[in-house]
N, CA, C and O atoms as a GROMACS GRO file, in nm:
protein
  460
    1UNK      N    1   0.532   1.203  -2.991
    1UNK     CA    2   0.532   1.163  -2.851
    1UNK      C    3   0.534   1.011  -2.842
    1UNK      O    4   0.472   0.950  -2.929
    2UNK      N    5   0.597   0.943  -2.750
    2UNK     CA    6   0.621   0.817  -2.714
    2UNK      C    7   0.541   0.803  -2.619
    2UNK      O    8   0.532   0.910  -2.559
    3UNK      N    9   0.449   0.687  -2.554
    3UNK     CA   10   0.407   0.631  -2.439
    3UNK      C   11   0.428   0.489  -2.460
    3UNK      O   12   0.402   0.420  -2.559
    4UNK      N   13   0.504   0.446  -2.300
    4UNK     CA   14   0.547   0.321  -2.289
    4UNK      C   15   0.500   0.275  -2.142
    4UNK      O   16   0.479   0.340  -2.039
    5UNK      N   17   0.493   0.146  -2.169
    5UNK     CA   18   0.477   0.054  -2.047
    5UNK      C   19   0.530  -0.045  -2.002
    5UNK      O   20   0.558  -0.138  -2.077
    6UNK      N   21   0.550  -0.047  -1.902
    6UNK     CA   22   0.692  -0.159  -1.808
    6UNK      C   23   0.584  -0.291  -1.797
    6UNK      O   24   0.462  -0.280  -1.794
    7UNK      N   25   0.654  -0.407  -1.793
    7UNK     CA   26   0.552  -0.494  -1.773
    7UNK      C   27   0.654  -0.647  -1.717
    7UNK      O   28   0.772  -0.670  -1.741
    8UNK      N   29   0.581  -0.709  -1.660
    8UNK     CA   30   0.705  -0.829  -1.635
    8UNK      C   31   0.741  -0.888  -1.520
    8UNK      O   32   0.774  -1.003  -1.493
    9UNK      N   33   0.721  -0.738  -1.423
    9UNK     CA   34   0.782  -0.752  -1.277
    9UNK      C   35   0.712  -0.834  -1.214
    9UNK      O   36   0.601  -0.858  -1.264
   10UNK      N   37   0.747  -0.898  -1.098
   10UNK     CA   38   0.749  -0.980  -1.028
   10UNK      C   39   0.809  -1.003  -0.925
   10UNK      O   40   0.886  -0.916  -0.886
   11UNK      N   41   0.792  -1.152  -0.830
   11UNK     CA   42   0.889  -1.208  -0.720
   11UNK      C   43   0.936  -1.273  -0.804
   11UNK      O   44   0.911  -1.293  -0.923
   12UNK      N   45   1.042  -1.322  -0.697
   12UNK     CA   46   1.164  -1.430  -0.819
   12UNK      C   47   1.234  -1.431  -0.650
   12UNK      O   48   1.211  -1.362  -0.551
   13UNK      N   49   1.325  -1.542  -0.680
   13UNK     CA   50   1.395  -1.580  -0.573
   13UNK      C   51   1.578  -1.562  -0.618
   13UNK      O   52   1.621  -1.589  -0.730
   14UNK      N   53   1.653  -1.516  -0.515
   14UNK     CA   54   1.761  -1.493  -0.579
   14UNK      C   55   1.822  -1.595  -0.657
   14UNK      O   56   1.805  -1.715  -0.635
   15UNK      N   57   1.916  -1.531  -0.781
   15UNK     CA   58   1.946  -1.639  -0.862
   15UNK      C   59   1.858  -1.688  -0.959
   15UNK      O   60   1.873  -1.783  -1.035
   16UNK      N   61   1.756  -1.606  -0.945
   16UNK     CA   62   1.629  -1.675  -1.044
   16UNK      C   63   1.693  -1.604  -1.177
   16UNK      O   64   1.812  -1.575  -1.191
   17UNK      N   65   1.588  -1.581  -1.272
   17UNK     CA   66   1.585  -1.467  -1.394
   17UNK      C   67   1.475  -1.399  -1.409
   17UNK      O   68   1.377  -1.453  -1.358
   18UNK      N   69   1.460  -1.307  -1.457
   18UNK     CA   70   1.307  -1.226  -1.545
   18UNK      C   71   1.338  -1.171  -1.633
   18UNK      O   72   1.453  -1.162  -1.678
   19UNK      N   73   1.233  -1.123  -1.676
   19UNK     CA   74   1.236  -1.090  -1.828
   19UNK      C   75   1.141  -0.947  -1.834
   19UNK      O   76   1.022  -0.968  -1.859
   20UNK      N   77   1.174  -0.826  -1.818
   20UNK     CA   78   1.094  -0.724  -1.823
   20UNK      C   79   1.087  -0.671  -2.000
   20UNK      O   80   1.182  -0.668  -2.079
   21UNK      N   81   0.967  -0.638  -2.023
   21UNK     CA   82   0.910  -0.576  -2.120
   21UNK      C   83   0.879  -0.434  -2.139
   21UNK      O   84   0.789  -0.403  -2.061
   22UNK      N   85   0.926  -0.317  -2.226
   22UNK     CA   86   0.884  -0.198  -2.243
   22UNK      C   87   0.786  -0.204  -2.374
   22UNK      O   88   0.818  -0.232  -2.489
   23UNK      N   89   0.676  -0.175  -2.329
   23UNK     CA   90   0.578  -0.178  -2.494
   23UNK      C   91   0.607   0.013  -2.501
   23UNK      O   92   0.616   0.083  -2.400
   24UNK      N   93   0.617   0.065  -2.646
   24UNK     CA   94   0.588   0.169  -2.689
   24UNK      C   95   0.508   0.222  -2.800
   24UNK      O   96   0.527   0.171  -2.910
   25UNK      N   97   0.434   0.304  -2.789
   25UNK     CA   98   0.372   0.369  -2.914
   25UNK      C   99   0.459   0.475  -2.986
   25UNK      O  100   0.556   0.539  -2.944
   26UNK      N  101   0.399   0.476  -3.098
   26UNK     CA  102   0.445   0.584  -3.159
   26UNK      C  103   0.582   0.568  -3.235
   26UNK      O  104   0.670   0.506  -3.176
   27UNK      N  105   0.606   0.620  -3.359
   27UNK     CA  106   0.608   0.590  -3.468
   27UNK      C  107   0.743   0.634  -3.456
   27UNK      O  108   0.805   0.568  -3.539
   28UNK      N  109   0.855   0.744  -3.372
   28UNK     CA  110   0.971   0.759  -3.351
   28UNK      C  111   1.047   0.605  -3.239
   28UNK      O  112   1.164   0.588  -3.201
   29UNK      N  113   0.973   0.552  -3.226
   29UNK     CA  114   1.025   0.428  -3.171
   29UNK      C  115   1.215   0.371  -3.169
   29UNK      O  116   1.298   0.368  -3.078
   30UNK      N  117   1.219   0.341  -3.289
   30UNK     CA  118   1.291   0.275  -3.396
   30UNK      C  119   1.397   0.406  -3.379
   30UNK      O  120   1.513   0.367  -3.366
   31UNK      N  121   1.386   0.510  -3.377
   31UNK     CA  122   1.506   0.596  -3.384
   31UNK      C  123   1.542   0.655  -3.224
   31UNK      O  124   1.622   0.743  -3.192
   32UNK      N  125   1.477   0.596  -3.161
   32UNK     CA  126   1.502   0.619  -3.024
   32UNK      C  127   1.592   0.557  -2.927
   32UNK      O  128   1.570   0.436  -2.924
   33UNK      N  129   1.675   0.589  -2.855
   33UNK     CA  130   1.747   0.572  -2.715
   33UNK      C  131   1.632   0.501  -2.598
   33UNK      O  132   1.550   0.567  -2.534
   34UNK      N  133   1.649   0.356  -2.592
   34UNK     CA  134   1.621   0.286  -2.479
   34UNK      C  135   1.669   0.283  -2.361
   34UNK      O  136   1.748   0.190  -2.344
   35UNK      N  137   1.638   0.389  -2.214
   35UNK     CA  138   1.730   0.342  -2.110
   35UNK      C  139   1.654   0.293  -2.022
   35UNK      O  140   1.539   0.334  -2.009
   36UNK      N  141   1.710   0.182  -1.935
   36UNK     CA  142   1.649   0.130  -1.799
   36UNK      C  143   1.717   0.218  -1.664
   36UNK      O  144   1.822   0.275  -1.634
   37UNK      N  145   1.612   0.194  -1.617
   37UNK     CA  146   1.702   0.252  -1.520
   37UNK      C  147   1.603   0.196  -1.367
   37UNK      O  148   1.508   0.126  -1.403
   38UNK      N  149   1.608   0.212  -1.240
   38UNK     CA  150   1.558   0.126  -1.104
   38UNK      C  151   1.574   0.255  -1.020
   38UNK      O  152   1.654   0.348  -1.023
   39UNK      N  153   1.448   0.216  -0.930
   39UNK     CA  154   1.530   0.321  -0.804
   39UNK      C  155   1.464   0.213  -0.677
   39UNK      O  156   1.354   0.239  -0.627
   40UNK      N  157   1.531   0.110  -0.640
   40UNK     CA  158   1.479   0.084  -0.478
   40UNK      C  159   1.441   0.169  -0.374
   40UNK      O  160   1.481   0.285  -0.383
   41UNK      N  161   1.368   0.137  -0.272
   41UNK     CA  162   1.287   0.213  -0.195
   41UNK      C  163   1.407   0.301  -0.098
   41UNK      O  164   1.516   0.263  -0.055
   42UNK      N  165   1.348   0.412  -0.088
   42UNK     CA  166   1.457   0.549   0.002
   42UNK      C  167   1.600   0.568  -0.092
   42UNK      O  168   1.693   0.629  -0.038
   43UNK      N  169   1.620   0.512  -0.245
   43UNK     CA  170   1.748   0.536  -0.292
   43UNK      C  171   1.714   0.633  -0.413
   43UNK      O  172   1.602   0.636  -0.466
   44UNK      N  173   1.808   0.700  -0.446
   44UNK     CA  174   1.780   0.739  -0.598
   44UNK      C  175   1.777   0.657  -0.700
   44UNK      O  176   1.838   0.550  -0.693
   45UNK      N  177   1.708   0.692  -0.811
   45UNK     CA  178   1.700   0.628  -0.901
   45UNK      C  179   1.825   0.622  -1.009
   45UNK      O  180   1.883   0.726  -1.042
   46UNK      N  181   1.861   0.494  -1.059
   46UNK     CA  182   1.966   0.412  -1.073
   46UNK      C  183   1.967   0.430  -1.232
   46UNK      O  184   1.867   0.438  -1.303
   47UNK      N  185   2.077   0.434  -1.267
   47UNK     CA  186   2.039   0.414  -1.477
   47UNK      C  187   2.091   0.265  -1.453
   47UNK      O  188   2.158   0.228  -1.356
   48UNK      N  189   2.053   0.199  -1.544
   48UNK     CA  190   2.122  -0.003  -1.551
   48UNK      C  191   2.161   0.020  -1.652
   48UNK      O  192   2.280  -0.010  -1.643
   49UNK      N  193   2.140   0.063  -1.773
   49UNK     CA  194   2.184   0.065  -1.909
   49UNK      C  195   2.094   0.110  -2.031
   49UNK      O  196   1.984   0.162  -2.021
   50UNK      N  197   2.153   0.083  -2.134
   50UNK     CA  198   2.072   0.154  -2.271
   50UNK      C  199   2.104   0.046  -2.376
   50UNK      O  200   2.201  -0.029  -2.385
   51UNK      N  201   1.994   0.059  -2.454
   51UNK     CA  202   2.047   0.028  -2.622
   51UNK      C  203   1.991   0.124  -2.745
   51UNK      O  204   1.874   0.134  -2.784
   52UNK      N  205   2.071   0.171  -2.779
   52UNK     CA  206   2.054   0.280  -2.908
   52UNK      C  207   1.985   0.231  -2.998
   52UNK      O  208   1.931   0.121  -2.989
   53UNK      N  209   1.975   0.318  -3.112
   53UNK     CA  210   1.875   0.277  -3.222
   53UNK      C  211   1.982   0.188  -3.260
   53UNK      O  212   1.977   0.081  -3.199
   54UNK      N  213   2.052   0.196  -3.320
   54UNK     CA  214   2.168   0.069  -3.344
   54UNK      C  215   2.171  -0.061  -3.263
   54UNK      O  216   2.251  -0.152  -3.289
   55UNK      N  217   2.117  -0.064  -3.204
   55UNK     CA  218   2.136  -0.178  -3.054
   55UNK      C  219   2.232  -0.202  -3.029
   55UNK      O  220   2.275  -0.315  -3.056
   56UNK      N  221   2.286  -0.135  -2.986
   56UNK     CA  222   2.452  -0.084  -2.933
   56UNK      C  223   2.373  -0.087  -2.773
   56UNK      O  224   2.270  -0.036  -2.728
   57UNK      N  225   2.482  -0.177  -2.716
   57UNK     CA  226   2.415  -0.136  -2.591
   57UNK      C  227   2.536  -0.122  -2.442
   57UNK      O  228   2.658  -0.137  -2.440
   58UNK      N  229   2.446  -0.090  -2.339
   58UNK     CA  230   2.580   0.000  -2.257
   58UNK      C  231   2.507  -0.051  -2.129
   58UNK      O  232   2.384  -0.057  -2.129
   59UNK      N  233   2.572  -0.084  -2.032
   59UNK     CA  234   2.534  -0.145  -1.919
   59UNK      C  235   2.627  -0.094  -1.774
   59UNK      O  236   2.750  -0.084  -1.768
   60UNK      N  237   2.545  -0.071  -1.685
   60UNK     CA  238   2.593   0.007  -1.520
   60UNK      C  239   2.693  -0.126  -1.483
   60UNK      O  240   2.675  -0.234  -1.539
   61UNK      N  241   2.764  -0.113  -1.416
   61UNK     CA  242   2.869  -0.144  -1.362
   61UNK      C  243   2.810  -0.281  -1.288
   61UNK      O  244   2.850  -0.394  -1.316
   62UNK      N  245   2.694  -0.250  -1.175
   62UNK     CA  246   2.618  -0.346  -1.064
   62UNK      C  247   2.569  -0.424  -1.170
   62UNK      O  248   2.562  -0.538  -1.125
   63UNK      N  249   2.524  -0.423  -1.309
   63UNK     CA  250   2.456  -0.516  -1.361
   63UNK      C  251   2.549  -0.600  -1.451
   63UNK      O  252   2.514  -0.718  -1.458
   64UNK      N  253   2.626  -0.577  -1.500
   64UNK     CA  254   2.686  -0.550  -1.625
   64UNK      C  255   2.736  -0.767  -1.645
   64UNK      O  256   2.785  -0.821  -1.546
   65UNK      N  257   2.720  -0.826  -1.735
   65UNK     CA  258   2.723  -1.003  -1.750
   65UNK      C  259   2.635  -1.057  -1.694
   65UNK      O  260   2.642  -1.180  -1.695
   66UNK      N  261   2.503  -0.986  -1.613
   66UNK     CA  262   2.393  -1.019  -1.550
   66UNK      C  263   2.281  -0.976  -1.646
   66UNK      O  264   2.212  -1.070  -1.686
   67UNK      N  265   2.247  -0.852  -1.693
   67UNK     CA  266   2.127  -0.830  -1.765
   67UNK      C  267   2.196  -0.768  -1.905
   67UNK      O  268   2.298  -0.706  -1.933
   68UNK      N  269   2.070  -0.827  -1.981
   68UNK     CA  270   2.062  -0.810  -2.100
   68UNK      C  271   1.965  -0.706  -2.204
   68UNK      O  272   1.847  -0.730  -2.229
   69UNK      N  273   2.027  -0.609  -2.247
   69UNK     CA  274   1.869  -0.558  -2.294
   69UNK      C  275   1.894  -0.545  -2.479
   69UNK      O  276   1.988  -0.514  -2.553
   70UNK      N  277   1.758  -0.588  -2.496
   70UNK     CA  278   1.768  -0.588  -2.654
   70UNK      C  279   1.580  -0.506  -2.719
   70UNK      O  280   1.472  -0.502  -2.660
   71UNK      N  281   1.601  -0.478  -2.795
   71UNK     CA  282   1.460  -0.411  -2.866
   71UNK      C  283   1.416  -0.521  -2.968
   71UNK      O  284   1.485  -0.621  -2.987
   72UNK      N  285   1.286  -0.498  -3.038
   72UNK     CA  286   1.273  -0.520  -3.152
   72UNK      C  287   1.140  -0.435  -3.232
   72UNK      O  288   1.019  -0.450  -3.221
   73UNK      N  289   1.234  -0.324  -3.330
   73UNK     CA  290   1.150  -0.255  -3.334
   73UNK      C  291   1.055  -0.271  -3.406
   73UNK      O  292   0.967  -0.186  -3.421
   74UNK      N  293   1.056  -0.409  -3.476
   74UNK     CA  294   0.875  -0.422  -3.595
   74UNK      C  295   0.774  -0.455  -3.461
   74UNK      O  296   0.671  -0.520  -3.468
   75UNK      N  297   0.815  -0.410  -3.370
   75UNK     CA  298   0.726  -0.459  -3.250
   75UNK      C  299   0.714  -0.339  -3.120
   75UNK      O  300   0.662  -0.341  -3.008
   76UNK      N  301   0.788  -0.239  -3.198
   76UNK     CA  302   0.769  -0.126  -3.074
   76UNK      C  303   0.850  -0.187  -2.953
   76UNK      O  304   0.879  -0.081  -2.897
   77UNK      N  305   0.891  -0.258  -2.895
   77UNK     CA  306   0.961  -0.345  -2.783
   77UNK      C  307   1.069  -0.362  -2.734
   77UNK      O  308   1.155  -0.424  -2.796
   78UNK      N  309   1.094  -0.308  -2.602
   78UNK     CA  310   1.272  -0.303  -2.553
   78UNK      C  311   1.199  -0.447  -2.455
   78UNK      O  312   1.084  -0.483  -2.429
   79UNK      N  313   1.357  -0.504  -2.418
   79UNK     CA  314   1.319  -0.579  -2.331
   79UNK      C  315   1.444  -0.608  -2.186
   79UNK      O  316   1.548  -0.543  -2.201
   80UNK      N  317   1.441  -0.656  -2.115
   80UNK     CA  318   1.523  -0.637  -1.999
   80UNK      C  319   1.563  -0.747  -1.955
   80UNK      O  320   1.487  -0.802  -1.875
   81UNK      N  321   1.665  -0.804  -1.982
   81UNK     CA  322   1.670  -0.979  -1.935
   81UNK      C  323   1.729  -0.998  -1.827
   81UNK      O  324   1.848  -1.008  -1.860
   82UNK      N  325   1.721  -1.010  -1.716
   82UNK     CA  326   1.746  -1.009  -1.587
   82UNK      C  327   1.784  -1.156  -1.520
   82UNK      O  328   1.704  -1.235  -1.470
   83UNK      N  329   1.936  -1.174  -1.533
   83UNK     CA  330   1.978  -1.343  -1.448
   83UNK      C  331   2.054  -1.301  -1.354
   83UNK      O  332   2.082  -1.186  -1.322
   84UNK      N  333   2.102  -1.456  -1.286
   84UNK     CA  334   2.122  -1.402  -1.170
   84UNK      C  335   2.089  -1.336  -1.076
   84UNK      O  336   2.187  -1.295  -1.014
   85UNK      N  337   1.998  -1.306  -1.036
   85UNK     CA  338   1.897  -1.188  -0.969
   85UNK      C  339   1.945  -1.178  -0.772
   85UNK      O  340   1.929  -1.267  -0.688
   86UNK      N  341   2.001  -1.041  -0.751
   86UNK     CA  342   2.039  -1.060  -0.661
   86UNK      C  343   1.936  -0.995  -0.539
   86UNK      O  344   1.840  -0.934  -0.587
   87UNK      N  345   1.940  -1.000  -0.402
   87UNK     CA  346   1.800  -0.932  -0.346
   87UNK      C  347   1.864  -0.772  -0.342
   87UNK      O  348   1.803  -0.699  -0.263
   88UNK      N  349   1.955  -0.719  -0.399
   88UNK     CA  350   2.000  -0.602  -0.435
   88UNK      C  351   1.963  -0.546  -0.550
   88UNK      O  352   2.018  -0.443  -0.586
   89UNK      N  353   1.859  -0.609  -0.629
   89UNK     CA  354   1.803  -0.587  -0.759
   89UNK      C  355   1.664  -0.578  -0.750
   89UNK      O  356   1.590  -0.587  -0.847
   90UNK      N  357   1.626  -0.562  -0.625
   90UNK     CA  358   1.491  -0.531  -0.584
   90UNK      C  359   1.481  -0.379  -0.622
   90UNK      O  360   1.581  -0.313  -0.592
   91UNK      N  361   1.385  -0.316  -0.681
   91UNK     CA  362   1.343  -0.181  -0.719
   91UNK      C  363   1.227  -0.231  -0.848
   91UNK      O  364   1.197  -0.333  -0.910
   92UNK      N  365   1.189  -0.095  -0.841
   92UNK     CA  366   1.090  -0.072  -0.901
   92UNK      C  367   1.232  -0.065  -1.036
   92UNK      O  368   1.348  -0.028  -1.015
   93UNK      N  369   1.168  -0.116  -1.178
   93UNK     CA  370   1.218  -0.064  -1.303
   93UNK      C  371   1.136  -0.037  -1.359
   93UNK      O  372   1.023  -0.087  -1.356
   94UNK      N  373   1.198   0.102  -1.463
   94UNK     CA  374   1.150   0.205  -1.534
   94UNK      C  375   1.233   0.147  -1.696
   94UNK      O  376   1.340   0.088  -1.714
   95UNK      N  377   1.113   0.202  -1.802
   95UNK     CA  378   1.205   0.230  -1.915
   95UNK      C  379   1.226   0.395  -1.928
   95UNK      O  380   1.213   0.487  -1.847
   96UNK      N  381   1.253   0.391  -2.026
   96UNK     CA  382   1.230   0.566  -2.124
   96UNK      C  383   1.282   0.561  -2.230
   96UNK      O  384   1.354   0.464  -2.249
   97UNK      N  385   1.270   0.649  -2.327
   97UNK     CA  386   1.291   0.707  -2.476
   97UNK      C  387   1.330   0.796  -2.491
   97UNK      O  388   1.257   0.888  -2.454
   98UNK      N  389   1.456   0.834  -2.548
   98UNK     CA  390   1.531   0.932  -2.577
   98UNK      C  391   1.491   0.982  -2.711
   98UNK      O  392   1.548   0.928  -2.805
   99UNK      N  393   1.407   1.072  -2.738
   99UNK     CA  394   1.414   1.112  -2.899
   99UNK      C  395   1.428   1.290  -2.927
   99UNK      O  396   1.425   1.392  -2.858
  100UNK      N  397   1.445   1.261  -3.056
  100UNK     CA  398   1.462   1.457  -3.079
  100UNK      C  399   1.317   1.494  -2.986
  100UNK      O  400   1.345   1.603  -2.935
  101UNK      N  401   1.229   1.470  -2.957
  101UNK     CA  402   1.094   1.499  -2.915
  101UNK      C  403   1.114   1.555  -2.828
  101UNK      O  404   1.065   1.667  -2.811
  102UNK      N  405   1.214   1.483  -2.723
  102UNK     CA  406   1.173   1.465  -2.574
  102UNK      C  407   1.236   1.340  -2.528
  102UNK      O  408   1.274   1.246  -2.597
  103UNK      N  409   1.241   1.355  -2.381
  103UNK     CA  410   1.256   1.186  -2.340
  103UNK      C  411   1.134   1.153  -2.258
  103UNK      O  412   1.121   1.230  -2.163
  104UNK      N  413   1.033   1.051  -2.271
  104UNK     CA  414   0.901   1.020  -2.234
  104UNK      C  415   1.023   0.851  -2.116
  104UNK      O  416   1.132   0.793  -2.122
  105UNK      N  417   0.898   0.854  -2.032
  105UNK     CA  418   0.854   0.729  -1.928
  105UNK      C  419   0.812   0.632  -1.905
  105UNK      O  420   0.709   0.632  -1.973
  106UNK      N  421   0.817   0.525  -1.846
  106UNK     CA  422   0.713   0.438  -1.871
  106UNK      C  423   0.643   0.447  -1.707
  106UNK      O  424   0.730   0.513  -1.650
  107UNK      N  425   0.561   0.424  -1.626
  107UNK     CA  426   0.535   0.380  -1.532
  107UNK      C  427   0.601   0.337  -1.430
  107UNK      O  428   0.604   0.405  -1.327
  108UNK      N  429   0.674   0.201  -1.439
  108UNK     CA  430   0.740   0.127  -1.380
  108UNK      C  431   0.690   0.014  -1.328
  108UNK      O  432   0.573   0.028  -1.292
  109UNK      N  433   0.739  -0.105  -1.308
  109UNK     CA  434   0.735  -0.236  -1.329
  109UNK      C  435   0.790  -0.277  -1.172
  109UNK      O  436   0.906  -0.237  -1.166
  110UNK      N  437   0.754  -0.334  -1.056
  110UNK     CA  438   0.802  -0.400  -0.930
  110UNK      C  439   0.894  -0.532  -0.975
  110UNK      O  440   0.864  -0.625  -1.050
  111UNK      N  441   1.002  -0.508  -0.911
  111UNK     CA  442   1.061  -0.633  -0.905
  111UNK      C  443   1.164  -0.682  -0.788
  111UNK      O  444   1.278  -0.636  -0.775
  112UNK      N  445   1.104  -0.783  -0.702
  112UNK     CA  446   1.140  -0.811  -0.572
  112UNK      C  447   1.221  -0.932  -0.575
  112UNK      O  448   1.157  -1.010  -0.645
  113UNK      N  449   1.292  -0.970  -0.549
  113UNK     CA  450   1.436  -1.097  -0.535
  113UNK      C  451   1.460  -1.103  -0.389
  113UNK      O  452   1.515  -1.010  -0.331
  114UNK      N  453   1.414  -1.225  -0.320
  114UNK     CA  454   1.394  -1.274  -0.238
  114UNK      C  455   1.514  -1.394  -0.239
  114UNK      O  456   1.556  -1.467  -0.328
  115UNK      N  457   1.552  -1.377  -0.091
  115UNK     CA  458   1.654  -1.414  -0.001
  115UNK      C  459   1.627  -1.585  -0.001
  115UNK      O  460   1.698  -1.658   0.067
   0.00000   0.00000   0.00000
């Protein structure tokens, strides 16, 4: 089993950057599927992208030369690099873990981009 936690979020003003953090436990880490994904308030929730155990990574269309996501697994750690920040990038972000297990959650992390 995986348990993870979003961490990072914040205000930021458009055009700013952030930097969101997924901490995970557990020892399938490293062979796991990283996806982000957002859901702003009254919308469904959004996938932004992934990076594989390979760190191969794959990015949504709305984000895509704007955020960055990279792991490092001697550290359990995905991370979410967020520039350019538009007030359309306001949502709550989520990680998760794709493994033979299961796919586990993290909480989710606020992140507001102001006009």
């Amino acid at each position: 089993q995986v348990q993870l936690a979003e961490s990072g979020g914040g205000l930021v003003q458009a055009g700013g950057s952030l930097t969101l953090s997924c901490a995970a436990s557990g020892s399938s880490f490293s062979l796991s599927v990283i996806d982000w994904y957002r859901q702003a308030p009254g919308k469904q929730r959004e996938w932004v992208g992934n990076i594989g155990s390979d760190a191969y990574t794959v990015y949504s269309n709305s984000v895509r030369g704007r955020f960055t996501i990279s792991r490092d697994n001697s550290k359990n750690m995905a991370y979410l690099q967020m520039n350019s920040l538009k007030t359309e990038d306001t949502a709550v972000y989520y990680c998760s873990a794709s493994t033979s297990r299961g796919t586990f959650w993290g909480q989710g992390t606020q992140v507001t981009v102001s006009s």
